[in-house]
N, C-alpha and C positions, 0 to 999 in steps of 0.2 A: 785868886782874883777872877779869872775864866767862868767860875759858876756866878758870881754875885754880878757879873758883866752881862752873862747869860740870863737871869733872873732877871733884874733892873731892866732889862730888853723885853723880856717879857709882857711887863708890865705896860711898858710903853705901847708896844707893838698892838697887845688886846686892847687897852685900854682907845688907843687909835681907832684899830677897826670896830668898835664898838658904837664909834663915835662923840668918843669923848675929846678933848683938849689936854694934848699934854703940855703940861707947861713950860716943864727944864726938864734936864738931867743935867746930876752935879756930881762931883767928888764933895762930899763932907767926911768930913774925919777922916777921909780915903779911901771913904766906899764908895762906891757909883750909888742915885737913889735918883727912883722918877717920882713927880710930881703930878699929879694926873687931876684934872677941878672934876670932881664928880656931880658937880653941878650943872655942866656943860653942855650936855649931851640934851637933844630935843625929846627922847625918849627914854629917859631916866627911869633905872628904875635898880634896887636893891640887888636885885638877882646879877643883873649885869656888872653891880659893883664889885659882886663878892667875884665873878667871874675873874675881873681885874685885877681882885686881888689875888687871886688862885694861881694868875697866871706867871707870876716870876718861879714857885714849883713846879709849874704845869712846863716850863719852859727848859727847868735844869731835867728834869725828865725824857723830855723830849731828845735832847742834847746828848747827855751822862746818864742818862737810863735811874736815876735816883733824885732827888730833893736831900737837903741837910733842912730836918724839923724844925732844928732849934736857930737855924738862920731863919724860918719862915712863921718862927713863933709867931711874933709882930702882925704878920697878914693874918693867920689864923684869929687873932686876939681880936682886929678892925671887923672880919666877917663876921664872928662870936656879936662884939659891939651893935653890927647892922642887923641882927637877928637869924642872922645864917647859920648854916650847920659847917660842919666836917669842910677841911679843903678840900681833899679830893672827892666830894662830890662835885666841885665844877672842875674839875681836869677836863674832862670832855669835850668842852664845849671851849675853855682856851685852846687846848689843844689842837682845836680842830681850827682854829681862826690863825695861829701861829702854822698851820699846815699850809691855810690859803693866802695868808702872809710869809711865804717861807725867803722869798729873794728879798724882803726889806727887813726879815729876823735876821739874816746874815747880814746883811750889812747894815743893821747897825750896832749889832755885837763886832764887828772889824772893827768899825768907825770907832765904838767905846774900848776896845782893846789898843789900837793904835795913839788916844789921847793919853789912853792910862800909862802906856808906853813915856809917852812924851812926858809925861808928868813927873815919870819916875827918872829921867834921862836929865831934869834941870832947865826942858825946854818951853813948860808953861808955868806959870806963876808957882812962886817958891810960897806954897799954902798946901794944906791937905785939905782945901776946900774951898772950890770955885767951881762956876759953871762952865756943864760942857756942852750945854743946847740949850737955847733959848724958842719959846714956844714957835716965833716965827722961823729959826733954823730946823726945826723937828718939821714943820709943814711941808719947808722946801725937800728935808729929804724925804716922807714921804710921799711925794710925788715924782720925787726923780730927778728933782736937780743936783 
């Protein structure tokens, strides 16, 4: 659960500094998964998407020094979709935003390790799938509340 927490944080984290809108992050079926409106952003643009999506490998890399492929089929398949190439050709470029976002990529891989905790303990809703940030709670913790 530590890489797919890691990952999903990923996402968020680039897709944030990016300047996009994340929406949620949720446990479905039991996985953590962010939501990200790729429409959102005032300077949208493809390359950035795929950066996005690059970014939950780019992230377990950063972390565990590896990606698992075939957890990252799915983003690979989206980039393919928006006419991008290879994932790790935008490693670099999450990577590097996940660098300059390093104190809100930790916390909020705590924050999603801590829920996932609670989930697993009986302490939030007896489902393997409900929200665990809603778009206006992801804003408050990016700025530090």
């Amino acid at each position: 659960m530590k890489e797919a927490i890691c990952h999903e944080s990923g996402h968020a984290i680039v897709g944030r500094a990016l300047g996009y809108t994340v929406v949620k992050m949720e446990l479905r079926q039991g996985f953590p998964r962010t939501v990200v409106d790729f429409d959102s952003a005032t300077e949208n643009s493809v390359s950035k998407q795929c950066v996005i999506l690059a970014a939950g490998a780019a992230a377990e890399i950063t972390v565990f020094g590896a990606f698992d492929d075939r957890a990252c089929a799915c983003d690979q398949k989206m980039i393919f979709d928006r006419g991008g190439e290879e994932i790790s050709t935008y490693f670099p470029k999450a990577q590097e935003l996940l660098k300059s976002h390093h104190n809100n990529f930790r916390r909020l891989r705590e924050r999603l390790s801590h829920e996932w905790i609670e989930a697993q303990s009986g302490l939030l809703p007896d489902s393997d799938s409900f929200e665990l940030m809603d778009q206006k709670e992801f804003e408050r913790f990016w700025i530090g509340e």
